[in-house]
C-alpha positions, 0 to 999 in steps of 0.5 A: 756183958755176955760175949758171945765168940762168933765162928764161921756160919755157912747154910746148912742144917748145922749152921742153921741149928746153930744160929738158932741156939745162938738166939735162944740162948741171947735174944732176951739178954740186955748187954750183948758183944759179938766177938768175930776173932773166930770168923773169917766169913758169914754166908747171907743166913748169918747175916741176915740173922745175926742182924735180925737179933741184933735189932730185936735186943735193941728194939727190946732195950738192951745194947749190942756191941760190935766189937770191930777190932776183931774183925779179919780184914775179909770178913771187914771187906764182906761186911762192909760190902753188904751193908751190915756194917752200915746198918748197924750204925757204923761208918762204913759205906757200901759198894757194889761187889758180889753181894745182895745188900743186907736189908730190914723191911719194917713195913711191907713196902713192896714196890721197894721190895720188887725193885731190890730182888729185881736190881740186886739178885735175880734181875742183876745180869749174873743170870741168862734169864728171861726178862719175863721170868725175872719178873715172875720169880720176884713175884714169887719171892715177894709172896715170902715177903707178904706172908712174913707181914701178914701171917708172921706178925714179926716185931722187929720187920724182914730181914734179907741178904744175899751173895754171888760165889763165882767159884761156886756157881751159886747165888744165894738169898735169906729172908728171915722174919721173927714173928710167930712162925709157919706151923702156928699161923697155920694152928691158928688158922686150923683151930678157927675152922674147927679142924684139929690143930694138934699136928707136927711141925713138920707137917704144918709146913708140908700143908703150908706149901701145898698148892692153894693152901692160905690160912688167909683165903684174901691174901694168898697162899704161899705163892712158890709153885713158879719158883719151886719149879724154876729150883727143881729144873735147874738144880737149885734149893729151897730150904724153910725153917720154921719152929722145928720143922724143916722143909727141902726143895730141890731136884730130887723133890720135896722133903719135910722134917725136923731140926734139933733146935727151934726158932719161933720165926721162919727163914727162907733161903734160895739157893740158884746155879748159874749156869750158861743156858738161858733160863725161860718161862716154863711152857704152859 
């Protein structure tokens, strides 16, 4: 049985970098326990991958033990609060606090979808936003969703998770999926047009989000033109991890990159300010 020592996970590079280690290093094993006596709190990335590679190994036969003895009671008290507890088949009920619930989407339901970014995130009342707006950003999210069964052919479906910080002004999601990743579907989709398919990561994400861009026409692009803009404007960010490319979104503009790690999938993860103005669709 490898033990693998569970520390705090916050959402920048470092910590992505290192959940990313975390499952290159354990997603083929068949004997897992995650011991959490050095975690005093997960941000929703952690949860929502950490939950993701939990199913995988699963899915693949092997067996992960939770070892809730070492739990702290905040950490508890989070867990429990988003749903990861339940989950992972334990008894423990959720409830509504600050938290966007840990999902898993196996199928593309997206009417249930739509209704959890609307209810639980973006529509919840934690923003001064128009109703109209609401429902265009969750359009916009939901295109993550789409692509992530569409074009990432992920095994083990989407997983998502979210949080509110008051103190900080922030509410933040995570939608991880652990298919084949931005910069082959786009390689892929390259190749069978007879263009070279022989570019970086990073730039395979740059092209992905350029607007109209689609590696299926019939489908859609990426769709986040509306949301980019909503970030931008009000001091939010988008970060998208695929392979070893790293793309950012917020006011300063766009940034593409590299990490010094690699994961096979792709996570996405919003970051918004709440603020007290009241939010509205842009003027067109």
């Amino acid at each position: 049985m490898h033990c693998l020592n569970v520390p705090r996970i916050n959402d920048g590079q470092r910590d992505f970098e290192f959940l990313f280690n975390i499952w290159n290093g354990c997603h083929d094993l068949k004997e897992l326990e995650l011991d959490f006596s050095r975690c005093d709190f997960l941000r929703p990335n952690a949860v929502a991958f950490l939950g993701g590679m939990v199913s995988f190994i699963k899915m693949n036969g092997g067996t992960v033990i939770l070892n809730v003895d070492s739990f702290c009671p905040a950490l508890e008290a989070n867990l429990e609060q988003n749903g990861f507890l339940d989950k992972m088949g334990l008894d423990a009920q959720p409830w509504d606090g600050n938290s966007i619930p840990y999902r898993v989407d196996q199928q593309p339901e997206y009417q249930d979808i739509s209704l959890y970014l609307k209810d639980k995130w973006v529509g919840k009342g934690w923003l001064n936003i128009d109703p109209e707006l609401v429902g265009a950003i969750v359009s916009n999210v939901l295109e993550i969703y789409m692509n992530a069964f569409s074009h990432g052919y992920s095994p083990n479906g989407v997983h998502s998770c979210g949080q509110r910080y008051p103190s900080l002004d922030e509410i933040t999601i995570t939608v991880v999926d652990f298919g084949i990743g931005i910069p082959q579907s786009v390689r892929n989709y390259l190749h069978d047009i007879g263009k070279p398919d022989e570019i970086t990561d990073e730039k395979t994400l740059k092209l992905a989000f350029q607007d109209g861009f689609s590696t299926k026409p019939e489908l859609g692009g990426m769709g986040l033109k509306l949301l980019k803009d909503f970030i931008q404007e009000n001091e939010g960010r988008l970060d998208i991890y695929s392979h070893s490319g790293h793309a950012i979104i917020d006011n300063s503009g766009e940034k593409y990159g590299s990490i010094n790690s690699f994961f096979r999938g792709t996570v996405v993860n919003i970051s918004i300010n709440i603020d007290q103005k009241f939010y509205h669709l842009p003027k067109t």
